[in-house]
C-alpha positions in Angstrom: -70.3 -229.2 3.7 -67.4 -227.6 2.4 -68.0 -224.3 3.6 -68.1 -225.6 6.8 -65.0 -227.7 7.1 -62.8 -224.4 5.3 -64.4 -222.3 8.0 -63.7 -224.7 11.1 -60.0 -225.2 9.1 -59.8 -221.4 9.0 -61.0 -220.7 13.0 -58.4 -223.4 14.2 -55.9 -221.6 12.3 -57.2 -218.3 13.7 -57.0 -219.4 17.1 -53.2 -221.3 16.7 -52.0 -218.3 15.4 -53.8 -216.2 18.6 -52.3 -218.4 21.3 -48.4 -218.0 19.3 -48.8 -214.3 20.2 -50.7 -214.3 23.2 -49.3 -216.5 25.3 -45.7 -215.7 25.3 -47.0 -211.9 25.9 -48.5 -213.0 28.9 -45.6 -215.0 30.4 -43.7 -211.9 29.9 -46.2 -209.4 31.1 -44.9 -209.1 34.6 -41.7 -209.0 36.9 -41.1 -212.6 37.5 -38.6 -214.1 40.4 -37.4 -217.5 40.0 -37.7 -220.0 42.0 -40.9 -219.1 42.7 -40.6 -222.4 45.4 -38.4 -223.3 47.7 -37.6 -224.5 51.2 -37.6 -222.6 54.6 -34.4 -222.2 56.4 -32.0 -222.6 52.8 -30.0 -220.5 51.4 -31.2 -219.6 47.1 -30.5 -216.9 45.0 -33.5 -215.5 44.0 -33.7 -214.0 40.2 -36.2 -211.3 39.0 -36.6 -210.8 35.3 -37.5 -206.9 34.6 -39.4 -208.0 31.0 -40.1 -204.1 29.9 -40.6 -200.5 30.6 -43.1 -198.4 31.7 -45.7 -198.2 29.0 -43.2 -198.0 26.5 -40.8 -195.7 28.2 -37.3 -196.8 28.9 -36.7 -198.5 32.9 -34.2 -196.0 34.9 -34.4 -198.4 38.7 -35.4 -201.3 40.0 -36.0 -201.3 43.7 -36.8 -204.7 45.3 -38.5 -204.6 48.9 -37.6 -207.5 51.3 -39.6 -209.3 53.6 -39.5 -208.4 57.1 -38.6 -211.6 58.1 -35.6 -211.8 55.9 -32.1 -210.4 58.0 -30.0 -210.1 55.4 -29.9 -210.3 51.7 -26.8 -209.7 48.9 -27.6 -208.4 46.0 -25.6 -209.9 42.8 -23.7 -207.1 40.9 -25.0 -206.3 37.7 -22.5 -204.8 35.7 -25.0 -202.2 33.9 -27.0 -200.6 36.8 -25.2 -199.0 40.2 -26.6 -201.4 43.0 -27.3 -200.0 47.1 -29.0 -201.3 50.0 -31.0 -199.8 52.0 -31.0 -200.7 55.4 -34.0 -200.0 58.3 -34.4 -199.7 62.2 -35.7 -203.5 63.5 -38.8 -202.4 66.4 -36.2 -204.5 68.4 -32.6 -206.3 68.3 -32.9 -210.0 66.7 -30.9 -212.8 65.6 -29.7 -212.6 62.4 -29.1 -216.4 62.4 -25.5 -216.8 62.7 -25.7 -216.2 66.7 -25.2 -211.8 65.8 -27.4 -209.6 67.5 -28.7 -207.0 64.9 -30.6 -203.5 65.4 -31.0 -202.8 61.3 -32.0 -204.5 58.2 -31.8 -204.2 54.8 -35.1 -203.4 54.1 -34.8 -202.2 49.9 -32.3 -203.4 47.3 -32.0 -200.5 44.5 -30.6 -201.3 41.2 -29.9 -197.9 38.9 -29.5 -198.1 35.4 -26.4 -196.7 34.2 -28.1 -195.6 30.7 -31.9 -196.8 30.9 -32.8 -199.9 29.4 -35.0 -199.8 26.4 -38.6 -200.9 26.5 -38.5 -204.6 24.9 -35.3 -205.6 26.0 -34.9 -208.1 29.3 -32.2 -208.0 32.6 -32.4 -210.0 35.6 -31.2 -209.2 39.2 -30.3 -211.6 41.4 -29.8 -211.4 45.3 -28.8 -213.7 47.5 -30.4 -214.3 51.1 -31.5 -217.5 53.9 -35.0 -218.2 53.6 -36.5 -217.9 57.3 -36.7 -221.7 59.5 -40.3 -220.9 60.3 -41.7 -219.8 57.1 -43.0 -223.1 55.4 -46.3 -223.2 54.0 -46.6 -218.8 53.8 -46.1 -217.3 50.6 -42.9 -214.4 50.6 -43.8 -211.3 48.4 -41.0 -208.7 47.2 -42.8 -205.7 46.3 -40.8 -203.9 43.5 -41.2 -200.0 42.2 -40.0 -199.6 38.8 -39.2 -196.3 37.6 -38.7 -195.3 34.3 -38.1 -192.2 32.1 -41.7 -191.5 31.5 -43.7 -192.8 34.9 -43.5 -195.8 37.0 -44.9 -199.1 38.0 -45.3 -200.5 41.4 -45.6 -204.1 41.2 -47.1 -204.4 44.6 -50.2 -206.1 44.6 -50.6 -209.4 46.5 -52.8 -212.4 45.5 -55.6 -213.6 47.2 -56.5 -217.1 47.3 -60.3 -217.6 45.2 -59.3 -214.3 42.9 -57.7 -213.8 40.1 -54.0 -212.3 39.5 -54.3 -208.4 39.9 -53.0 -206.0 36.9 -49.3 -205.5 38.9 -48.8 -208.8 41.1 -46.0 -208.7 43.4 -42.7 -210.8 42.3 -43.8 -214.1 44.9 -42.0 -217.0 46.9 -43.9 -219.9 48.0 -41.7 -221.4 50.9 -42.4 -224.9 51.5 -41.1 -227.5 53.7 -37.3 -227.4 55.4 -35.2 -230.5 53.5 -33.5 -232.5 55.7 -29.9 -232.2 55.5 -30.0 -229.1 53.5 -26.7 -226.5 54.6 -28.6 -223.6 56.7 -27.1 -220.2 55.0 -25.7 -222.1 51.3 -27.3 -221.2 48.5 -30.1 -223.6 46.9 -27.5 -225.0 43.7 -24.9 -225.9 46.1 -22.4 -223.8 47.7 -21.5 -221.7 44.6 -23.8 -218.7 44.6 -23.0 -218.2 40.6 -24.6 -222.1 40.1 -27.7 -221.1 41.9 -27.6 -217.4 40.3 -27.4 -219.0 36.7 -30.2 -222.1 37.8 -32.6 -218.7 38.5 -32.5 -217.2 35.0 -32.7 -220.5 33.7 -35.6 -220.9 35.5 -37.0 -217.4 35.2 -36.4 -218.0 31.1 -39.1 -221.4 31.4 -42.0 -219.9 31.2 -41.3 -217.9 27.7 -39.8 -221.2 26.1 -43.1 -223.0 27.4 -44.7 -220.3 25.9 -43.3 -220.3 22.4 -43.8 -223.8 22.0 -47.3 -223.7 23.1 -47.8 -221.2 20.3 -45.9 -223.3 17.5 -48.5 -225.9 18.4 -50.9 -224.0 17.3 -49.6 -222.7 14.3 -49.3 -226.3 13.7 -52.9 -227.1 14.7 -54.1 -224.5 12.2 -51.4 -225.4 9.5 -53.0 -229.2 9.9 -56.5 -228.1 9.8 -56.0 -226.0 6.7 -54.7 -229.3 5.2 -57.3 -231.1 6.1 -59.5 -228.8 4.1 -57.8 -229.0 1.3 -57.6 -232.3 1.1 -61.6 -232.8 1.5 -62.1 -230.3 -1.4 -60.0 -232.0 -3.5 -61.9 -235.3 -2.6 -65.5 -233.6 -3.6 -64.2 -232.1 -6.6 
């Protein structure tokens, strides 16, 4: 009997101190935008959190596809990379939603590292841009290549509903319903872009403090377990 209750104390313990490590790794094992939700036809400043480098080698650019159906995006200056936008041919002259006729796109947004960032250390991007009127209920991906010193990793793959998340999932945006009364072009915080910019990295930050805590309760599982153990020996003593 009391082999049994140290070894159940000892696997509960095991498996707190499993999910402390674990899941925080896997919150922070790909590039992540934030929100990952929001409305069609608004404004937002969407941030994506670049969590490491490329196998342990040290991230030199970021470059950030955008949707087709996107017109125009502005990318947030970051003060330790060089930022550029790259801009594409449309198949044919369209709106860009403010009554202009437009012929080109920006089709990337490239963010160079000034002096490469370190494997294990964290930077976000942020870029600003209207969500289209008609995309409610469709899912917006942003494709991103980063390059690093040593290799690269394109974060390109696109899940499918029924499978499970593939090795390098694309950085997502799941655009749901217009909101009634919401400014058409102002960003999703209100009309200052830095409130919505600084709401993004909060939110982008959510899933690592959910994370941690998650693994604290299991330390604390274990810690109780193992006192609960202790507790029964002393009893049969």
């Amino acid at each position: 009997m009391k082999l049994r209750t140290t070894l159940a104390a000892s696997a509960t313990l095991a498996a707190g101190a499993l999910l402390a490590v674990a899941v925080p790794l896997s919150a922070s094992a790909h590039i992540g935008v934030a929100p990952t939700s929001t409305a069609a036809g608004s404004g937002t400043v969407l941030t994506f959190a670049l969590p490491h480098g490329c196998d342990g080698s040290a991230t030199t650019a970021i470059a950030i596809d955008i949707p087709e159906s996107i017109a125009s995006v502005t990318p947030t200056v970051n003060p330790n990379w060089d930022v550029a936008k790259v801009a594409v041919n449309l198949d044919k002259p369209r709106d860009d939603g403010h009554g202009n006729s437009i012929t080109t796109r920006i089709g990337q947004i490239v963010y160079t590292a000034k002096a490469p960032l370190a494997d294990g250390l964290r930077d976000t991007f942020a870029l600003s841009l209207t969500l289209p009127a008609d995309a409610a209920g469709t899912t917006l991906a942003f494709p991103v290549l980063q390059t690093c010193e040593a290799g690269s990793t394109a974060w390109d793959q696109v899940a499918k509903d029924g499978e499970a998340e593939p090795e390098h999932p694309a950085p997502s945006v799941a655009v749901t319903a217009a909101v009634a009364g919401d400014d058409h072009g102002h960003a999703a915080s209100g009309d200052d872009p830095s409130a919505a910019a600084a709401d993004g990295a909060a939110e982008s930050g959510s899933d690592d403090v959910l994370a941690r805590v998650l693994g604290i309760g299991g330390l604390v599982v274990g810690a109780v377990g193992v006192s609960l153990a202790a507790a029964n020996r002393r009893k049969s003593a």
